[in-house]
TIDRENRO-621521 format. One record per residue (C-alpha): x negated, y, z; residue in three letters. Coordinates in steps of 0.1 Angstrom, whole numbers, padded with zeros to 4 digits, always signed. Layout:
BEGIN
XYZALA ...
end
This chain:
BEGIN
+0288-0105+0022UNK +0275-0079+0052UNK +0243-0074+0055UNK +0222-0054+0084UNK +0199-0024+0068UNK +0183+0005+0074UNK +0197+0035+0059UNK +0191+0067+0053UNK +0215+0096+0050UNK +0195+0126+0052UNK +0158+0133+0048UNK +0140+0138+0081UNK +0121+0121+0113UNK +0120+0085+0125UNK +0151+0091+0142UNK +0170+0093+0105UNK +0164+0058+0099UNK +0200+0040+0108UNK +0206+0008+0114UNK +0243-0004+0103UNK +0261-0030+0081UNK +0264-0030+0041UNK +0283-0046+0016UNK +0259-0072-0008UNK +0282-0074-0037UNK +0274-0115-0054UNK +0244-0104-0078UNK +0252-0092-0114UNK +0237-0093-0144UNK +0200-0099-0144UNK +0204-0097-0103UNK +0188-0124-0077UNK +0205-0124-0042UNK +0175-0129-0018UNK +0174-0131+0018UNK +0144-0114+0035UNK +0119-0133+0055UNK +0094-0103+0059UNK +0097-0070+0053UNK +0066-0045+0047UNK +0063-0010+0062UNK +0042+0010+0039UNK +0034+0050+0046UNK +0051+0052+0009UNK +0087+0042+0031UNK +0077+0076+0052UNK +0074+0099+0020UNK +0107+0086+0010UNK +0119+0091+0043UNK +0110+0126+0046UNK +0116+0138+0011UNK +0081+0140-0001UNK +0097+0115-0029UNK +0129+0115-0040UNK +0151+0080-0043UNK +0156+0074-0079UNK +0199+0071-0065UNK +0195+0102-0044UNK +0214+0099-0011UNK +0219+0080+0009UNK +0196+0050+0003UNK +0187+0019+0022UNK +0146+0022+0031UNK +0118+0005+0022UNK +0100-0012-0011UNK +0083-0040-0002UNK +0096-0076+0007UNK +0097-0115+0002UNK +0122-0144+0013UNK +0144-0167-0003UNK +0168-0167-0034UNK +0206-0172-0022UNK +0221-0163-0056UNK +0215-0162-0091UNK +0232-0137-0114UNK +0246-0144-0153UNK +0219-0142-0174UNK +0191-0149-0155UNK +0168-0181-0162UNK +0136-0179-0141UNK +0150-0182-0109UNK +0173-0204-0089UNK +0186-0209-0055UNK +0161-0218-0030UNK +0131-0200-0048UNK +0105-0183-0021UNK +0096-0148-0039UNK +0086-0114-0032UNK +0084-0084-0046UNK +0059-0050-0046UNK +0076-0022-0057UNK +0118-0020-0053UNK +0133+0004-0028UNK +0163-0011-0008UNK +0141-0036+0011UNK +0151-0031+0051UNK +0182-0054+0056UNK +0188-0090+0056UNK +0200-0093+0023UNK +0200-0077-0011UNK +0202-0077-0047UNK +0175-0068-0068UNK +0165-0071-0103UNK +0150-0105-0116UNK +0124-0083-0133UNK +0109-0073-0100UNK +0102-0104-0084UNK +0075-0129-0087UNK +0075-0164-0077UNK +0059-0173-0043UNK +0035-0199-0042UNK +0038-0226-0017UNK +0003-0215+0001UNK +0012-0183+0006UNK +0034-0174+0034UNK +0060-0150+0038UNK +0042-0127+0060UNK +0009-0127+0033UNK +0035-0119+0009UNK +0058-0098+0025UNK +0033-0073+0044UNK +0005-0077+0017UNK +0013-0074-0017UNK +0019-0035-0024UNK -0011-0036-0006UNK -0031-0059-0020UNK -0019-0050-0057UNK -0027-0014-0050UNK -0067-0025-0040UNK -0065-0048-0074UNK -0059-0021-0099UNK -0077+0007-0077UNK -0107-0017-0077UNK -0107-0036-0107UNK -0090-0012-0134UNK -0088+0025-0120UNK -0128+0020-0116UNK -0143-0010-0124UNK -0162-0015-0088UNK -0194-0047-0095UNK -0224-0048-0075UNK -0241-0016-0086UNK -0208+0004-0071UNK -0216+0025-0038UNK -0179+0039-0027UNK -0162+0057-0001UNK -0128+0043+0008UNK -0110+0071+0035UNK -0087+0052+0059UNK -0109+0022+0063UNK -0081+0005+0091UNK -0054+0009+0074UNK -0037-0019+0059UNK -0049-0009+0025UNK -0081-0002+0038UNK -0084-0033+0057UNK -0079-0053+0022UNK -0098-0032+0002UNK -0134-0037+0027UNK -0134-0072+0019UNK -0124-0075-0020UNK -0148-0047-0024UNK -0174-0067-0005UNK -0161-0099-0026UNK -0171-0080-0057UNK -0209-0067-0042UNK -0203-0030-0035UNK -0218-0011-0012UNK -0186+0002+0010UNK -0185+0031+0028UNK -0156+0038+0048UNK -0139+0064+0075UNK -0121+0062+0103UNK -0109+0077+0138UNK -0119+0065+0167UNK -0143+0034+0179UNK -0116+0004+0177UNK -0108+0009+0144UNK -0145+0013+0130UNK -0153-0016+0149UNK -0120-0032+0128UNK -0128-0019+0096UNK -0169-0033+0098UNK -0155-0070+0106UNK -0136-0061+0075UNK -0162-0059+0043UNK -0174-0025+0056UNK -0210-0018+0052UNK -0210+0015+0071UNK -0180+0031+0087UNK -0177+0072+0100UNK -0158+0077+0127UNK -0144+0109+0115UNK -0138+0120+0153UNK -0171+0125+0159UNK -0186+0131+0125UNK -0188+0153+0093UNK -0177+0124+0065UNK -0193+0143+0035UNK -0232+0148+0053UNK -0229+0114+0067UNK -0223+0106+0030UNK -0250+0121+0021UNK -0271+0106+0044UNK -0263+0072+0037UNK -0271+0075+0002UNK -0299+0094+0009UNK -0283+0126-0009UNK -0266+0111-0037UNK -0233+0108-0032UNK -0209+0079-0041UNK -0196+0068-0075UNK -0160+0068-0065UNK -0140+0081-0035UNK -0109+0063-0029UNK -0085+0088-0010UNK -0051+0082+0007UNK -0054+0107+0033UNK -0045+0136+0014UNK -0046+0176+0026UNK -0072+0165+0056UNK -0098+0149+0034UNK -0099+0178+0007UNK -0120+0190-0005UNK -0146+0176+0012UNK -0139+0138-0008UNK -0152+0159-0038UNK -0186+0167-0015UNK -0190+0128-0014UNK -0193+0124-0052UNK -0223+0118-0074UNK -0225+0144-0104UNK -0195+0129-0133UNK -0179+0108-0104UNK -0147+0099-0098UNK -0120+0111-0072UNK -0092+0090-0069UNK -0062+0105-0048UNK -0037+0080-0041UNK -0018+0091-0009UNK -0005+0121+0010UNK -0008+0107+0045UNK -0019+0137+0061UNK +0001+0158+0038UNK -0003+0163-0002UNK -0032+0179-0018UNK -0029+0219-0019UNK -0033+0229-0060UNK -0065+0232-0068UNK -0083+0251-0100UNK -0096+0227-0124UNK -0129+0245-0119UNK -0136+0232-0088UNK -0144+0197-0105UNK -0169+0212-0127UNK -0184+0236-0100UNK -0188+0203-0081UNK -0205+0182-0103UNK -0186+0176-0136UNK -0167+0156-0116UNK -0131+0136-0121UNK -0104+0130-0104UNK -0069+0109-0113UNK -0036+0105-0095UNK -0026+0069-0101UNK +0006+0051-0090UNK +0011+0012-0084UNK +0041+0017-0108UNK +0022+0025-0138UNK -0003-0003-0137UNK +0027-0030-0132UNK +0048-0014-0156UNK +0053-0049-0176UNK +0067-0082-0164UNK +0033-0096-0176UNK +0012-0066-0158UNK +0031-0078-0127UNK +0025-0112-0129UNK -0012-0110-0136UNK -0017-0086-0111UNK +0001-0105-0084UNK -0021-0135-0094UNK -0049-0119-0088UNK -0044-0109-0057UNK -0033-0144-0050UNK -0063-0161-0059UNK -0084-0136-0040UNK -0064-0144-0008UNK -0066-0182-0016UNK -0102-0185-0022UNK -0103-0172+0016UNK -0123-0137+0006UNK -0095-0116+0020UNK -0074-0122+0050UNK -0043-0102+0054UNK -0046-0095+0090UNK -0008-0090+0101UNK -0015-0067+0134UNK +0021-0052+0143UNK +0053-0070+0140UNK +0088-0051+0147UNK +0128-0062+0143UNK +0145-0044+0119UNK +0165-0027+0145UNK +0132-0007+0158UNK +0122+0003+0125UNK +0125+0039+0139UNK +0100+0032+0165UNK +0075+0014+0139UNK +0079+0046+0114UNK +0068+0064+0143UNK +0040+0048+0151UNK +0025+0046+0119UNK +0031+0086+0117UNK +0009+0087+0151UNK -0020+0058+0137UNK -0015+0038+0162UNK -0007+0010+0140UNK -0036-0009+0124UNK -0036-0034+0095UNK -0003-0047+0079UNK +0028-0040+0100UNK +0059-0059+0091UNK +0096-0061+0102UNK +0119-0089+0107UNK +0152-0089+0102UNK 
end
């Protein structure tokens, strides 16, 4: 079978990411043959695509991780899935084409209430705010946190299951269209990092204590001021390199600042198990079904102009989840 994709022969700009035709081989052992529906674009697909991570198969590599459609095939050995099966899947790179094989251990079924584009463009997402939120730090109604990137897709999901569970949520964004976004989100107070210093308005809105936790995916921009934000013995989570990766730091600067602590955690590691998978995919399931978050799906793109959504991503003009259709 051929198959359109997106491929990537050499680490670089937008303008690396080629469209052309591939060979789908009929699935092997412990393979499912899907054909996609939706197709995420996470910031993770521009790390990949620049080099900041490397492919597990080197190069080249077809782009992207995220995705959910239909099951066309069924390889020997596998039992939980048959032809006609809506899934979708969080975490396996080789997600911009039509059609692909993937491993039966990465995919979850699709309930029927949940659309392809809820699934397609928001589970990464929305698993990533369910393990940052409910297991990296256990947020309840006593938790006062900054979340950087409040507009972002992840951002956007994280305001209102943070809201669900009765924080107090602090976010930051740049300009006035996207703070007014992220407060219709679960935001209680938003920083238009344009205009304003993010750690004194901190500060100020906590009337000089600081946060519990700072959730950061911006990267070299936000440090070290995210460690200004924190309360003495809080707790900096760094989960992204948008604006670049952290420079090294001296472990002393966490005790200088407050005893403080910081992790680096990964969807990966906190889905590591079929059942870890499952449960937290059901999670975020219910939490979309019981109507507290909305995945608000604000930029749609064909698979042939995934150069052009890269790009704009890179530039934040995007907003909320972004997907492509093949």
């Amino acid at each position: 079978m051929k198959s359109k994709a997106i491929v990537i022969r050499r680490h670089g700009g937008p303008e690396v990411l080629e469209l052309t035709e591939i060979d789908v081989p009929a699935p092997g052992p412990g393979e499912v043959q899907i054909r996609h529906a939706a197709i995420a674009l996470n910031f993770v697909d521009v790390y990949y695509r620049t080099g900041l991570y490397a492919p597990s198969g080197g190069l080249p590599f077809v782009a992207g991780g995220e995705g959910a459609g239909t099951v066309t095939a069924v390889g020997p050995g596998v039992a939980d899935f048959r032809e006609g099966d809506r899934v979708a899947y969080p975490n396996s790179n080789g997600a911009y084409c039509e059609f692909r094989n993937i491993e039966a251990e990465s995919l979850i079924h699709l309930p029927d209430d949940i659309s392809f584009e809820t699934a397609g463009g928001g589970l990464m997402k929305g698993m990533t705010v369910e393990f940052l939120l409910n297991r990296t730090y256990p947020v309840g109604p006593e938790t006062v946190l900054l979340w950087h990137a409040a507009a972002g897709g992840v951002g956007l999901i994280a305001g209102q299951w943070a809201k669900a569970l009765g924080a107090t949520v602090i976010g930051t964004a740049g300009g006035s269209d996207k703070v007014k976004l992220a407060l219709a989100h679960g935001f209680d107070h938003v920083i238009d990092y344009h205009k304003d210093d993010f750690a004194a308005r901190v500060k100020d809105l906590t009337s000089g204590k600081g946060v519990d936790v700072v959730y950061d995916s911006v990267g070299k921009d936000t440090f070290p001021k995210s460690l200004d934000c924190l309360k003495p013995r809080g707790l900096w989570v760094t989960f992204g390199n948008a604006s670049g990766p952290v420079p090294p730091m001296a472990p002393s600067i966490l005790a200088q600042k407050g005893s403080l602590f910081m992790t680096r955690p990964t969807l990966g590691n906190y889905i590591a198990t079929s059942g870890e998978l499952k449960e937290c995919a059901e999670s975020f399931f219910a939490i979309v079904r019981g109507n507290k978050v909305v995945i608000n799906v604000n930029q749609t793109y064909r698979l042939a102009d995934a150069a052009q959504a890269h790009a704009d991503l890179e530039a934040r003009r995007t907003s909320g989840t972004t997907l492509l259709i093949p």
